[in-house]
C-alpha atoms as a printed R data frame, in Angstrom:
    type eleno elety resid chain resno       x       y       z
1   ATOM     1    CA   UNK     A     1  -4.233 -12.120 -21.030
2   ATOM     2    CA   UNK     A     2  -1.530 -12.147 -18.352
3   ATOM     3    CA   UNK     A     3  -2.667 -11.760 -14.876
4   ATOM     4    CA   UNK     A     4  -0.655  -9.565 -12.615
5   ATOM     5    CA   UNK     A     5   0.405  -9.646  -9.299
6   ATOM     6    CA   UNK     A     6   1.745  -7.997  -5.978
7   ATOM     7    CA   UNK     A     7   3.584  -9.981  -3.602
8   ATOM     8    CA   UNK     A     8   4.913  -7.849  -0.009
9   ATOM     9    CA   UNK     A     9   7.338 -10.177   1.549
10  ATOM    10    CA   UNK     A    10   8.025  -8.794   5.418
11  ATOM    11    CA   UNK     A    11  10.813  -8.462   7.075
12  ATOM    12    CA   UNK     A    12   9.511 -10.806   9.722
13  ATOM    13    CA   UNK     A    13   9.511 -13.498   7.193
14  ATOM    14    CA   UNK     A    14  12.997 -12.957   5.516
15  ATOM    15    CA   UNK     A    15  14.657 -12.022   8.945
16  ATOM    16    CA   UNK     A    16  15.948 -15.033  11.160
17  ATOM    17    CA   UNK     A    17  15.647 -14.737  14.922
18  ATOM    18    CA   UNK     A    18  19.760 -13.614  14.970
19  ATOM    19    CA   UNK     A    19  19.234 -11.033  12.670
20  ATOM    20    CA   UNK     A    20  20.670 -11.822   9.572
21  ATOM    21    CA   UNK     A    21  18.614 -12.883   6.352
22  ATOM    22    CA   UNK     A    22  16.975 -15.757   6.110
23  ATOM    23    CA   UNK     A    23  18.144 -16.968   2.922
24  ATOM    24    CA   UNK     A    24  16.770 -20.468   2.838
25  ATOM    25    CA   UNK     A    25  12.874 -18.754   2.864
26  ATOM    26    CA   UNK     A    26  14.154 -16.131   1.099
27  ATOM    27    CA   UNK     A    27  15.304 -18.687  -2.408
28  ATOM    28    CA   UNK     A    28  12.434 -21.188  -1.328
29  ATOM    29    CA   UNK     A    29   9.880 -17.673  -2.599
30  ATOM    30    CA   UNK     A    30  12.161 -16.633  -5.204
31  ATOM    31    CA   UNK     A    31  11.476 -20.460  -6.625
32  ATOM    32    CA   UNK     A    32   7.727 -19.967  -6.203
33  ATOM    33    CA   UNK     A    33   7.762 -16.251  -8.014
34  ATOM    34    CA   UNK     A    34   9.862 -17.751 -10.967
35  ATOM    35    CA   UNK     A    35   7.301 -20.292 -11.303
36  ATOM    36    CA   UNK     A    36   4.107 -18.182 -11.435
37  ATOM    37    CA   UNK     A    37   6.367 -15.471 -13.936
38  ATOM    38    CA   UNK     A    38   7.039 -19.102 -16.069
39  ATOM    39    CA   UNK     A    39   3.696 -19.375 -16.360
40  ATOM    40    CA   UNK     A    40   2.424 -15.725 -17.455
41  ATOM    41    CA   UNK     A    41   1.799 -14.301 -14.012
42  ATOM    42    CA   UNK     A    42   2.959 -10.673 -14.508
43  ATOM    43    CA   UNK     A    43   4.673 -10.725 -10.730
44  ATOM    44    CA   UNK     A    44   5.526  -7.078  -8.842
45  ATOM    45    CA   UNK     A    45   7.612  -7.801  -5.484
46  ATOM    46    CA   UNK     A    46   7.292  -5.455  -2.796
47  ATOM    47    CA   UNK     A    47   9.832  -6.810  -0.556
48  ATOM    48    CA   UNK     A    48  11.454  -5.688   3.214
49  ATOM    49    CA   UNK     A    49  14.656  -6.440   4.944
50  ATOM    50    CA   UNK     A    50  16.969  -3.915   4.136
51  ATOM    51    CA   UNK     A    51  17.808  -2.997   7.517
52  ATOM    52    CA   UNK     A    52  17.653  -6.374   8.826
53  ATOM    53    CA   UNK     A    53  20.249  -7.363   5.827
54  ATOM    54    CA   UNK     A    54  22.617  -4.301   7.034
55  ATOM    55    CA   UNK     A    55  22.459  -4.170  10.681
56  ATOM    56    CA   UNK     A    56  24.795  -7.098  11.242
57  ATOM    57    CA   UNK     A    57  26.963  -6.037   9.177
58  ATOM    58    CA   UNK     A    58  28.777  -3.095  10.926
59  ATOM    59    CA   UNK     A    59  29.017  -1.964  14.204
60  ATOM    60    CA   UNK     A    60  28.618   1.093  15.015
61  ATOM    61    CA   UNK     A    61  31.238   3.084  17.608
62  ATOM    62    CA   UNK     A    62  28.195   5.423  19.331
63  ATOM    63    CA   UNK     A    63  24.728   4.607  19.254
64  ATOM    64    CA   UNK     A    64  21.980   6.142  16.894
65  ATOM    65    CA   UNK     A    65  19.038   7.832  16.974
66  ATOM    66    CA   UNK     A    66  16.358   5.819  14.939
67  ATOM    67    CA   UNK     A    67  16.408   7.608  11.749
68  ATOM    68    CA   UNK     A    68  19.907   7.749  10.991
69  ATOM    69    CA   UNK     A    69  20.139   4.056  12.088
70  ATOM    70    CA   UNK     A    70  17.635   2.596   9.391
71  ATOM    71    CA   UNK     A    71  19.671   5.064   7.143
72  ATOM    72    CA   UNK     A    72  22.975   3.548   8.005
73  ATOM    73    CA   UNK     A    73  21.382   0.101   8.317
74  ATOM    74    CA   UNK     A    74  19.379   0.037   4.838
75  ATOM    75    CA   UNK     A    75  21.614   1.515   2.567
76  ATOM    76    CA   UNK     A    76  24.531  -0.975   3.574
77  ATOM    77    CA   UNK     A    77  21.533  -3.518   3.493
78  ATOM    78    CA   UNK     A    78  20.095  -2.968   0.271
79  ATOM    79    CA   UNK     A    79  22.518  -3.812  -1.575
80  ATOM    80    CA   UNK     A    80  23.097  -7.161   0.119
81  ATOM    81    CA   UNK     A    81  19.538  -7.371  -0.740
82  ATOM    82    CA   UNK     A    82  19.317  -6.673  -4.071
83  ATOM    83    CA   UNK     A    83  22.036  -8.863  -4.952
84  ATOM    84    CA   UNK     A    84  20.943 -11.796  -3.054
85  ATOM    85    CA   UNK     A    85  17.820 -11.590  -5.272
86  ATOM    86    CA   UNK     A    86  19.294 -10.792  -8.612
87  ATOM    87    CA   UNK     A    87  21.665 -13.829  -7.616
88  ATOM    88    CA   UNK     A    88  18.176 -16.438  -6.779
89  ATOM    89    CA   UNK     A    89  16.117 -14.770 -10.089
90  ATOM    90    CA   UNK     A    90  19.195 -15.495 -12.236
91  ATOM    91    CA   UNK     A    91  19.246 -19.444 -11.256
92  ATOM    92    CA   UNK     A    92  15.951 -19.391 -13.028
93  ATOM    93    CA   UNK     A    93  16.877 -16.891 -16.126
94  ATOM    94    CA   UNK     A    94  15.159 -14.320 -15.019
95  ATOM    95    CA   UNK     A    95  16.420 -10.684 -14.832
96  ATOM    96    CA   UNK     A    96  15.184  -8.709 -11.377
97  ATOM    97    CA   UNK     A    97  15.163  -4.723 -11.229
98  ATOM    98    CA   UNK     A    98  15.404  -2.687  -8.045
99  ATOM    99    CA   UNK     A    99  13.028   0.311  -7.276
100 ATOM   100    CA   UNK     A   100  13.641   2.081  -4.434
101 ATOM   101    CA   UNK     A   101  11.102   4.891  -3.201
102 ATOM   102    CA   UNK     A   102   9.585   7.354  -0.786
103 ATOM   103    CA   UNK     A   103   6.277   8.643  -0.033
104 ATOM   104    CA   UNK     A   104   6.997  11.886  -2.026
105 ATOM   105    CA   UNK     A   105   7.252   9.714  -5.098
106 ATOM   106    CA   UNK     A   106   3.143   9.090  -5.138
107 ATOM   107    CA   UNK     A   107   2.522  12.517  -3.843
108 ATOM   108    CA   UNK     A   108   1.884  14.306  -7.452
109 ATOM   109    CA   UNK     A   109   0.293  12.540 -10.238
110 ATOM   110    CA   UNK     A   110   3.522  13.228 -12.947
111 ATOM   111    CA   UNK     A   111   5.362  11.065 -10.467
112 ATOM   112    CA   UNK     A   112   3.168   8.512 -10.037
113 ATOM   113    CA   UNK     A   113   2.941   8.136 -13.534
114 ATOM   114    CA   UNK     A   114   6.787   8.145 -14.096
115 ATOM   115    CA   UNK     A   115   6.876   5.279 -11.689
116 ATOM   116    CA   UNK     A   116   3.789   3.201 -13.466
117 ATOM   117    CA   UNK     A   117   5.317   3.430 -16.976
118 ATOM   118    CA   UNK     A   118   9.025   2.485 -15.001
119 ATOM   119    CA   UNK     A   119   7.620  -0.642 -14.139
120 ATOM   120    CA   UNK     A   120   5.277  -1.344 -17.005
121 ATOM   121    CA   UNK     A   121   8.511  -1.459 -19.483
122 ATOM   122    CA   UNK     A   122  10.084  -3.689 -17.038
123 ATOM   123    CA   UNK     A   123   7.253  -5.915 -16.959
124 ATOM   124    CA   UNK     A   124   6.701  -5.671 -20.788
125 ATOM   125    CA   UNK     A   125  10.548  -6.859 -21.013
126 ATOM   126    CA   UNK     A   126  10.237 -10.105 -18.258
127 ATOM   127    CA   UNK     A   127  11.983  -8.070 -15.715
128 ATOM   128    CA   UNK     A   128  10.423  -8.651 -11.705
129 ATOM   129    CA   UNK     A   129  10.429  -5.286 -10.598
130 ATOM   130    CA   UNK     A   130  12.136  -5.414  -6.634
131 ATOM   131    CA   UNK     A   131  10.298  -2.790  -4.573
132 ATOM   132    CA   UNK     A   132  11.447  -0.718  -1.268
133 ATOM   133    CA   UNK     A   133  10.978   2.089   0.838
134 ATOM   134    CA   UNK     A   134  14.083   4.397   0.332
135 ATOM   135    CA   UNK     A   135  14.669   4.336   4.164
136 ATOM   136    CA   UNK     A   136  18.668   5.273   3.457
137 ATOM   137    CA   UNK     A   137  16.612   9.096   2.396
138 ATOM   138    CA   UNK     A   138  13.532   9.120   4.305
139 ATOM   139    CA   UNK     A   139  12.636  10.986   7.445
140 ATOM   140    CA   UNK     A   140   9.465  10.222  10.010
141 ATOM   141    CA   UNK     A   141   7.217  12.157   8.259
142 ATOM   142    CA   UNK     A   142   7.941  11.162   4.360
143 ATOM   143    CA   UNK     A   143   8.075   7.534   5.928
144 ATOM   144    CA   UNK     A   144   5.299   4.572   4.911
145 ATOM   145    CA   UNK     A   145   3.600   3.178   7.849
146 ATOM   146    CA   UNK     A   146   5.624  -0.047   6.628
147 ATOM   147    CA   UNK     A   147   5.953  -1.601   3.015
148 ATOM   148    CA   UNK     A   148   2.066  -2.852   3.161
149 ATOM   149    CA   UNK     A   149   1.267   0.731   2.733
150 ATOM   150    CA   UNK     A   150   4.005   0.732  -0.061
151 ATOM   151    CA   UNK     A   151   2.098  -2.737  -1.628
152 ATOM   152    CA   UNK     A   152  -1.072  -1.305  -1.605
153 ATOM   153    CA   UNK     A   153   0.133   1.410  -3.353
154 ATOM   154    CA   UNK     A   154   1.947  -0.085  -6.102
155 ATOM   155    CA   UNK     A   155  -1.106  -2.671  -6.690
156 ATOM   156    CA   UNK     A   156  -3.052  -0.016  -7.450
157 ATOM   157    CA   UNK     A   157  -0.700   2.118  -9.328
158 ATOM   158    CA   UNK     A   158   0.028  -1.341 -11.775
159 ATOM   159    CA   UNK     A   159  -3.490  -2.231 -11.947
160 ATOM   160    CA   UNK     A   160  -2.952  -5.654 -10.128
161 ATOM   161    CA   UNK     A   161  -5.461  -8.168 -10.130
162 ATOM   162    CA   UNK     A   162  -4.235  -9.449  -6.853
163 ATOM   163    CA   UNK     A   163  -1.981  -7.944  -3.852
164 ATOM   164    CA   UNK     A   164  -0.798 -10.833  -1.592
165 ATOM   165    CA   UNK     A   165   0.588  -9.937   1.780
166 ATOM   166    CA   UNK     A   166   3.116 -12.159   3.296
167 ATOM   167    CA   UNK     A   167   3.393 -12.570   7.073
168 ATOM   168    CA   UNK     A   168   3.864 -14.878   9.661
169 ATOM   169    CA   UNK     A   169   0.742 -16.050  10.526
170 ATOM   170    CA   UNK     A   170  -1.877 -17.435   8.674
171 ATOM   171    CA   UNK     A   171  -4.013 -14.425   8.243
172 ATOM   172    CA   UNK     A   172  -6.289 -12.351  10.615
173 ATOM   173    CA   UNK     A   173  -7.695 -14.135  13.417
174 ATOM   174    CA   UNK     A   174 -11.130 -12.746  15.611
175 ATOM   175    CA   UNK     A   175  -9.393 -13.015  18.715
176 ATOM   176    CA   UNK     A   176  -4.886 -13.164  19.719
177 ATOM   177    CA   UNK     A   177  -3.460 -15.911  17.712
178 ATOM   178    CA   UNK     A   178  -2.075 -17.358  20.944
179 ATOM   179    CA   UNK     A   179  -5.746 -17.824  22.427
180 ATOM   180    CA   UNK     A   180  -6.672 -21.571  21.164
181 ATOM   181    CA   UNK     A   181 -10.227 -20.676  20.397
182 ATOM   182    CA   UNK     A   182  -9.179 -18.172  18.141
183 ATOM   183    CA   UNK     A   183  -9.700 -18.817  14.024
184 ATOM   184    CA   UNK     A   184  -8.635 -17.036  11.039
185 ATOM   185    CA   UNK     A   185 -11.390 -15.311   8.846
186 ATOM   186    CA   UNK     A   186 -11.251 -16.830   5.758
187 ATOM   187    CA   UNK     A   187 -13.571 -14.709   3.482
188 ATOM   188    CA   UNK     A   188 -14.063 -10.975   4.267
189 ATOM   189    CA   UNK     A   189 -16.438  -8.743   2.465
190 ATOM   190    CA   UNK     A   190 -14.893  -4.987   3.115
191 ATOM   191    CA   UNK     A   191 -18.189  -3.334   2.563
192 ATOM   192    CA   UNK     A   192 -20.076  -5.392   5.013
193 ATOM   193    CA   UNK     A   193 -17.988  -7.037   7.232
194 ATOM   194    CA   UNK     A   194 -16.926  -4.751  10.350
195 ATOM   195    CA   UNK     A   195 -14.134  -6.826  12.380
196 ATOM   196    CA   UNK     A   196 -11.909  -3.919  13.254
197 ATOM   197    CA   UNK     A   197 -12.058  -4.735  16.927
198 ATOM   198    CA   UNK     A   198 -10.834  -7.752  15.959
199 ATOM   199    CA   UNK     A   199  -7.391  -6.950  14.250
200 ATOM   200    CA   UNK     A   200  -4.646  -7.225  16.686
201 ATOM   201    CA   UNK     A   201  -2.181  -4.132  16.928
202 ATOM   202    CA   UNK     A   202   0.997  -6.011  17.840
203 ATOM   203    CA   UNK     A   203   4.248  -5.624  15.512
204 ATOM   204    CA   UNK     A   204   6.621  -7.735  14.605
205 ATOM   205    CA   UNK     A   205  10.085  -7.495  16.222
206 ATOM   206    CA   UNK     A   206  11.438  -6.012  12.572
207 ATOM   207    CA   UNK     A   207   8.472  -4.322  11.087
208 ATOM   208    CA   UNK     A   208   6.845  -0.968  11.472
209 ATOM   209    CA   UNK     A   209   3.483  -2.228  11.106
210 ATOM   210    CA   UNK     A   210   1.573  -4.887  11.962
211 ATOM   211    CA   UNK     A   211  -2.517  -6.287  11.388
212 ATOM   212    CA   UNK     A   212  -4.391  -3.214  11.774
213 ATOM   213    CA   UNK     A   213  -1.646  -1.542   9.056
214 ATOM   214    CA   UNK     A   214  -2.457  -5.153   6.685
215 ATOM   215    CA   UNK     A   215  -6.625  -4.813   7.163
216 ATOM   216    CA   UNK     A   216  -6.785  -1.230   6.264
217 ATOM   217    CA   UNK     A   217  -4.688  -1.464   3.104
218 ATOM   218    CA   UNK     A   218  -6.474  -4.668   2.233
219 ATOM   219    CA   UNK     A   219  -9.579  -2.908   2.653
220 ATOM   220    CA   UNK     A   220  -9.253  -0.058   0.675
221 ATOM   221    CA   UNK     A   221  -7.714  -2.203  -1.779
222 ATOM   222    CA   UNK     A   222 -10.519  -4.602  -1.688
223 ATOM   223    CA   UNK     A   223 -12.838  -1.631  -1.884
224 ATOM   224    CA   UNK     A   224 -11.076  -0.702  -5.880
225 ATOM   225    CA   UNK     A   225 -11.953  -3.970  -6.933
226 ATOM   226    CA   UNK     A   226  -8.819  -5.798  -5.901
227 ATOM   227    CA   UNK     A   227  -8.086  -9.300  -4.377
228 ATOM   228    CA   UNK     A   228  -6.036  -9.032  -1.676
229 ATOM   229    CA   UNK     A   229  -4.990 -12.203   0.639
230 ATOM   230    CA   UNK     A   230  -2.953 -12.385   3.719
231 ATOM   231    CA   UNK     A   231  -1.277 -15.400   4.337
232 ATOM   232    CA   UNK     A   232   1.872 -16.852   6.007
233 ATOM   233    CA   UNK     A   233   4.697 -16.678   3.753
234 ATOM   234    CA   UNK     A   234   6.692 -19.724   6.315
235 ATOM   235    CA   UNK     A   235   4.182 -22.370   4.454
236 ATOM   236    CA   UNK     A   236   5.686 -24.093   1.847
237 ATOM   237    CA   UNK     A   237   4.749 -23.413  -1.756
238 ATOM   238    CA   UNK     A   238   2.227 -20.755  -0.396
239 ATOM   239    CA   UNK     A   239   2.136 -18.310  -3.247
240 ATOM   240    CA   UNK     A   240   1.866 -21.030  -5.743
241 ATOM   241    CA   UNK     A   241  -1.326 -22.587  -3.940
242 ATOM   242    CA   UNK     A   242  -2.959 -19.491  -3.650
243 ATOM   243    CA   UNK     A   243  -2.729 -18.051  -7.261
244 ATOM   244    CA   UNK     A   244  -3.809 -21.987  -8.461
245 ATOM   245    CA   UNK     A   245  -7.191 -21.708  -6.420
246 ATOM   246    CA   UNK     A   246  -5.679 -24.490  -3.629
247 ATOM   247    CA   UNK     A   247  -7.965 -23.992  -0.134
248 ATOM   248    CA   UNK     A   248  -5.012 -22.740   1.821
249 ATOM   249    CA   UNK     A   249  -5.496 -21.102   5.375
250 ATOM   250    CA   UNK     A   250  -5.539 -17.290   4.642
251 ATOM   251    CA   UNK     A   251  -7.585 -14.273   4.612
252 ATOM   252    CA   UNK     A   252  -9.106 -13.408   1.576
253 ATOM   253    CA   UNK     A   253 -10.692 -10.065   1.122
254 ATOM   254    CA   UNK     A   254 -13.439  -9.906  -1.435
255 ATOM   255    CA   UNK     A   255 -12.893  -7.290  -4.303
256 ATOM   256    CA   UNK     A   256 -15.665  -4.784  -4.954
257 ATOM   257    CA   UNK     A   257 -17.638  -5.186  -8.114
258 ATOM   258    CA   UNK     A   258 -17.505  -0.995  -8.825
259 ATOM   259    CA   UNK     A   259 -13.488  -0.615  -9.049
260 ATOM   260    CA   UNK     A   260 -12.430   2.425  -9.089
261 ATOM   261    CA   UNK     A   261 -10.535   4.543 -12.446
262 ATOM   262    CA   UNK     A   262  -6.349   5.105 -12.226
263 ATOM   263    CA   UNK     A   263  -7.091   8.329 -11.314
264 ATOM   264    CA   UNK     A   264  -9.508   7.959  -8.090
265 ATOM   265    CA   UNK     A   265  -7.180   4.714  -6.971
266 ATOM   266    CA   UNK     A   266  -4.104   7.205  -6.903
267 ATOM   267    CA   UNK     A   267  -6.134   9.637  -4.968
268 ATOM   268    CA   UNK     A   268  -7.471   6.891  -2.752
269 ATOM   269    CA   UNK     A   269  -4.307   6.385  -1.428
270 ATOM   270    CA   UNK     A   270  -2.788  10.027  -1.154
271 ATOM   271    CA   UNK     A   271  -4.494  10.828   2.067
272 ATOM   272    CA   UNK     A   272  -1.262  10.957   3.597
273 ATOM   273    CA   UNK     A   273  -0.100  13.757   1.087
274 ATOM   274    CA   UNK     A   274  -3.310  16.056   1.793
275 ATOM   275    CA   UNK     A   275  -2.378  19.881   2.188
276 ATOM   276    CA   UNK     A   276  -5.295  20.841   3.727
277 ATOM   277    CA   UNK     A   277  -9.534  20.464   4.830
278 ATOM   278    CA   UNK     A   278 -12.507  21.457   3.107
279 ATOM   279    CA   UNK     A   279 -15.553  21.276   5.478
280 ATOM   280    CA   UNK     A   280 -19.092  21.133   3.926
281 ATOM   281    CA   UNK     A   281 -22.493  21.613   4.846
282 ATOM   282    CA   UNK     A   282 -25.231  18.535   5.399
283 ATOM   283    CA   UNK     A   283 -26.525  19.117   1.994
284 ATOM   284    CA   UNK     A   284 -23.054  18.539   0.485
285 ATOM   285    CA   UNK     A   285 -22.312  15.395   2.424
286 ATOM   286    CA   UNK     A   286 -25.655  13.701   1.612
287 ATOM   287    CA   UNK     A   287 -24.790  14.570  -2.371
288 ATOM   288    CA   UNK     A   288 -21.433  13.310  -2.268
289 ATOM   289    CA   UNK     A   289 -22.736  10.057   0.115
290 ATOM   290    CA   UNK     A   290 -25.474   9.500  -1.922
291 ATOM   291    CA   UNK     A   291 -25.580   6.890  -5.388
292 ATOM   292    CA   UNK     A   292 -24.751   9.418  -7.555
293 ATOM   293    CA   UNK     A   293 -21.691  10.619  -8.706
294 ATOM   294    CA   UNK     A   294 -21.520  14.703  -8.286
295 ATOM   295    CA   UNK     A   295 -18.525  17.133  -7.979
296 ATOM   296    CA   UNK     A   296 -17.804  19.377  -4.960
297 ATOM   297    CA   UNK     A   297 -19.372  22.649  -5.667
298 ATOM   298    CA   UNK     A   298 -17.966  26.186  -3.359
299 ATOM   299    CA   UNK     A   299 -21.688  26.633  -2.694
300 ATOM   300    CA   UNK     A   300 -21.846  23.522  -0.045
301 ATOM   301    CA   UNK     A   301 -18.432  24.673   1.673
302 ATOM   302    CA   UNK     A   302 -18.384  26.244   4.794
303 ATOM   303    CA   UNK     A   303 -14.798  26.182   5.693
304 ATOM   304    CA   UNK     A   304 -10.804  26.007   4.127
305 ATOM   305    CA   UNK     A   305  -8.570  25.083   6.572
306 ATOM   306    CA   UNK     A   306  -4.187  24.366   5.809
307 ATOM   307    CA   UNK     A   307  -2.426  26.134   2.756
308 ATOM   308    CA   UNK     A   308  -2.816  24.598  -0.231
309 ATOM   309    CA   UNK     A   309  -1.983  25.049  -4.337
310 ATOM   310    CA   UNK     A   310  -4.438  24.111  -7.053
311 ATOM   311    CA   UNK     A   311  -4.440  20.191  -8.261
312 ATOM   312    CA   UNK     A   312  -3.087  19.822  -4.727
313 ATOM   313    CA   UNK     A   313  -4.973  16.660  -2.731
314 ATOM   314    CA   UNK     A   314  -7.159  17.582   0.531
315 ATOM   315    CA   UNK     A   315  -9.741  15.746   2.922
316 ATOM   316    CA   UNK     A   316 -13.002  16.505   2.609
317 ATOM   317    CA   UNK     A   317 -14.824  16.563   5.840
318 ATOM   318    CA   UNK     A   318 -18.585  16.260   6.492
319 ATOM   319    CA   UNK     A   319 -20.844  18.317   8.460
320 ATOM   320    CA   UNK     A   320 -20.630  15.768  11.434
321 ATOM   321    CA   UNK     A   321 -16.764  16.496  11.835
322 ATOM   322    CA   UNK     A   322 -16.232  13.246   9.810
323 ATOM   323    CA   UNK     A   323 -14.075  12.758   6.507
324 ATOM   324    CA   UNK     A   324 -16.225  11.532   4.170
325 ATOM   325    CA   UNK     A   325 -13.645  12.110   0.801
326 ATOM   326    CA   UNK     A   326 -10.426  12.916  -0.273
327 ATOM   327    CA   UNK     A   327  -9.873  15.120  -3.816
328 ATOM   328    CA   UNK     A   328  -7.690  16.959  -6.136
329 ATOM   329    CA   UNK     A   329  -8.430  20.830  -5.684
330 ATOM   330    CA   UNK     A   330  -9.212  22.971  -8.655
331 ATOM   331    CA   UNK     A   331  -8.665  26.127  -6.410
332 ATOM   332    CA   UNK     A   332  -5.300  27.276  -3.887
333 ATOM   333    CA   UNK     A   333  -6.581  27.429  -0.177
334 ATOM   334    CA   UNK     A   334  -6.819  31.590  -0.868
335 ATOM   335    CA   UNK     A   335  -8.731  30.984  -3.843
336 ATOM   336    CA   UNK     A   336 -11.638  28.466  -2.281
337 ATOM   337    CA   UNK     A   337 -11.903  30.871   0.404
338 ATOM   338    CA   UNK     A   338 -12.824  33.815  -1.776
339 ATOM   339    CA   UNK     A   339 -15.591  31.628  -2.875
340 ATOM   340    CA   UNK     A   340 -17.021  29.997  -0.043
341 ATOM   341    CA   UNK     A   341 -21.115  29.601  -0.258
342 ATOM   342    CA   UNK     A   342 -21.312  30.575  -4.108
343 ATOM   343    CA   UNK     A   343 -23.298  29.169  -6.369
344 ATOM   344    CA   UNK     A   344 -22.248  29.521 -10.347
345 ATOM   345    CA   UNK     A   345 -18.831  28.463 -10.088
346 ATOM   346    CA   UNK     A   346 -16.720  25.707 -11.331
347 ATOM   347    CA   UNK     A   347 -15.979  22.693  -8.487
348 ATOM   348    CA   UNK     A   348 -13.588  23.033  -5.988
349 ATOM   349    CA   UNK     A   349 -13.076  18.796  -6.670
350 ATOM   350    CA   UNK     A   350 -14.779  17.908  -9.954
351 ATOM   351    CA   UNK     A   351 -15.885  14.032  -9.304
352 ATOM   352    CA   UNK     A   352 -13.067  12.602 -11.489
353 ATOM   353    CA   UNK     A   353 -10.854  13.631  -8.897
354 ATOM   354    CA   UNK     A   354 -13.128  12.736  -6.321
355 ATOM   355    CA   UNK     A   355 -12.746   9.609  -3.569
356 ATOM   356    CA   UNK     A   356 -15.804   9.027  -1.518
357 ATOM   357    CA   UNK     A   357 -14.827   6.998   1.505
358 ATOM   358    CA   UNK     A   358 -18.272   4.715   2.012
């Protein structure tokens, strides 16, 4: 059985310190992906530096505010991009296919599912599916954090085995990487481990994001019963070592036995698409907290808060103030509020569309 991958390449790592691409690091990855796809490793690339690819490339006569700058910037970028790639992948026979996205894309399950059978065929035919962010149409609010956001997403989505996350440094240390005492966790166990005050917030010079982005998506990754590493994409032969088993300095977060069904990953990551709140009693958050798996029923609701349509996704917040879920609504927002505190009716989230957040 093939094992697939994600690999998220950031724009710190293809961008050089004058701002145009870095293509040296850029073909010496391309070499290491055409290896692992040589040798039945199913390989999904989630890569950056469309904006760093297109900035020096025009000048502009008045300056820009930021969103119509990474608009300019990316879609005269992307296409350098794209081309550089399908240029590297075809020294090694191998066809590459762009994907370009936005967040509205995962925010309704027929879309997500257009997407996943998109890149299944490709796969199925040899092709490396190229992923971005569709900055040239995106605005603030349809925008991903940064393309580990986007990685996390498609790992899930594809069913990877693994999601490896490509920055600069070597992984995520317990104190600044600058301080000399500082080491890199090696192993960390996402349902155990709490090292949050740990993660630095600092971004990279290109990127959106930056560590505390990388440890929650590798969390809640982890958490659906998916290897994810973070590692410094500047080492040589890096992605090779680490899909052979080599003992090369990274972060490794351990996947949860449980997993989690295509349907409950999707709505795992959708938090950022919710519509609206539904707040519950104690009794409700100790059921849906507790080991067994049970549906939100109207009876343990106290409030609806936002507008929302049926099958639309909302957080579900516990009696302490605290989201404890996120689900797919069987009922509009005008509907769940009609039946507030009933017994005898269906669930307002039925389990199977049900993400508890533990």
């Amino acid at each position: 059985m093939k094992e697939r991958i994600v690999v998220k390449i950031g724009s710190q790592i293809l961008g050089r310190k004058d701002g145009m691409l870095d293509v040296t690091r850029m073909s010496a990855l391309v070499d290491q992906i055409a290896e692992l796809h040589k040798n039945n490793v199913e390989v999904i690339l989630v890569s950056s530096g469309a904006v760093s690819s297109g900035k020096p490339e025009i000048k502009v006569k008045a300056k820009l505010d930021t969103v119509s700058a990474r608009q300019l910037y990316s879609s005269i970028g992307q296409v350098k991009l794209i081309n550089r790639y399908s240029d590297l992948f075809r020294q090694h026979n191998i066809i590459c296919g762009q994907i370009l996205v936005t967040k509205e894309d995962f925010a309704t399950r027929r879309h997500y599912l257009n997407q996943r059978n998109c890149m299944s065929v490709m796969l199925d035919n040899k092709v490396i599916p190229v992923v971005n962010e569709n900055d040239a149409i995106s605005v603030d609010e349809l925008m991903f954090t940064d393309n580990d956001e986007l990685s996390g997403l498609v790992a899930a989505m594809m069913g990877a085995k693994r999601l490896v996350i490509l920055s600069n440094i070597d992984g995520i240390y317990s104190d600044n990487p600058d301080n000399p005492e500082a080491y890199v966790f090696r192993e960390i166990d996402a349902g155990k481990d709490d090292i949050e005050n740990c993660v630095q917030s600092s971004k990279s010079a290109t990127g959106r994001g930056g560590m505390v982005t990388k440890y929650n998506v590798a969390r809640k990754a982890a958490e659906e019963g998916m290897e994810v590493i973070i590692a410094n994409g500047r080492r040589e032969n890096i992605l090779v070592d680490l899909i052979k088993g080599k003992d090369v300095v990274s972060t490794r977060f351990k996947p949860s036995a449980k997993g989690a069904t295509s349907v409950k990953k999707w709505i795992a990551h959708s938090e950022g698409f919710a519509k609206g709140e539904i707040h519950i009693n104690k009794p409700a958050t100790e059921a849906l907290l507790g080991d067994k798996a049970v549906s939100l029923l109207p009876v343990g609701v106290t409030g609806i808060t936002g507008n929302f349509e049926a099958d639309d996704i909302v957080r579900i917040i516990g009696d302490s103030g605290k989201q404890v879920g996120i689900g797919r609504t069987a009922y509009s927002s005008d509907e769940a509020k009609e039946i507030i505190g009933k017994s005898n009716r269906k669930a307002i989230v039925h389990y199977d569309y049900l993400y508890i957040e533990k």
